[in-house]
N, C-alpha and C positions, 0 to 999 in steps of 0.2 A: 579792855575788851568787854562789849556787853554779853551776856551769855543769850543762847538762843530762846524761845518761850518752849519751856520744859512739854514735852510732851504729856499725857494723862503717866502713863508705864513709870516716868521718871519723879511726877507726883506724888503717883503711891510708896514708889522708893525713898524720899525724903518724908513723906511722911511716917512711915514706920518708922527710920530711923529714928526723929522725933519724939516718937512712943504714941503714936496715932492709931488707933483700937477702935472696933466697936463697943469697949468699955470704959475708954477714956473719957471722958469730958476735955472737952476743947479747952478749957484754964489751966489742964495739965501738959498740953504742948510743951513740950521743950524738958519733961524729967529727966530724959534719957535724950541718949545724940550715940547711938552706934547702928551699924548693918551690914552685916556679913554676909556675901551674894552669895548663890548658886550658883552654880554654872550657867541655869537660863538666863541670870541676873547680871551675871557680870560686865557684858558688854555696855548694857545702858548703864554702868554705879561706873566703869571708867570714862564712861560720856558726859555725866555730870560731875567729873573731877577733871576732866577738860575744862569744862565751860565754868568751875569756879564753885559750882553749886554744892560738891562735896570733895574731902583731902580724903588722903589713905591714911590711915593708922599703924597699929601697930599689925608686924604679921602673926599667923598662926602656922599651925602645922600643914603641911601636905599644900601648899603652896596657896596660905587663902589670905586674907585681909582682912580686918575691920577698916569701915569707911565713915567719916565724920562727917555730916551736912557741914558745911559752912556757914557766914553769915549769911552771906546772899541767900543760900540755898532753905535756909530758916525762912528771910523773909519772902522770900519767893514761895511759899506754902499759906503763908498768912498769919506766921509767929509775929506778935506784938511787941515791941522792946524788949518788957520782963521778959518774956519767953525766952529769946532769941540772947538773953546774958543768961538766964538759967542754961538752956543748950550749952551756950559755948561752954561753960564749967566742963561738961563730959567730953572736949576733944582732949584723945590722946595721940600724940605725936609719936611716931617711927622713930 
């Protein structure tokens, strides 16, 4: 299944995840691969774990989640190879 073209909302959600700052430099994409939604967040972070662009982690307290971009969902931002094997290093699995 191809995933849908990510909205902007779901953009900036894989790009945080990512570690996407306005202090980061774009070479540092991919140190980090987690994001823990809000409540206003949570719908689109299960939308893009539909469509492939991000998995569920492990859980936390009080019924929340961290969620891991995937591959797709790296290059689907604009992570470059290195990137997108640095990121995966930081998925953790449930």
């Amino acid at each position: 299944m191809t995933p849908s073209r990510p909205i902007l909302e779901q953009i900036e959600i894989l790009r945080r995840a990512l570690g996407a700052g306005r202090n980061i430099r774009a070479s540092k994409l991919g140190y980090q691969n987690r994001y823990v939604p809000g409540p206003d967040a949570r719908a689109t972070v299960e939308t893009l774990a539909r469509e492939g662009l991000m998995v569920r982690g492990v859980e936390l307290p009080n019924d929340r989640w961290v969620y891991h971009a995937t591959e797709i969902g790296a290059r689907a931002v604009g992570l470059d190879p290195a990137q997108v094997k640095e990121a995966m290093k930081h998925v953790r699995a449930s």
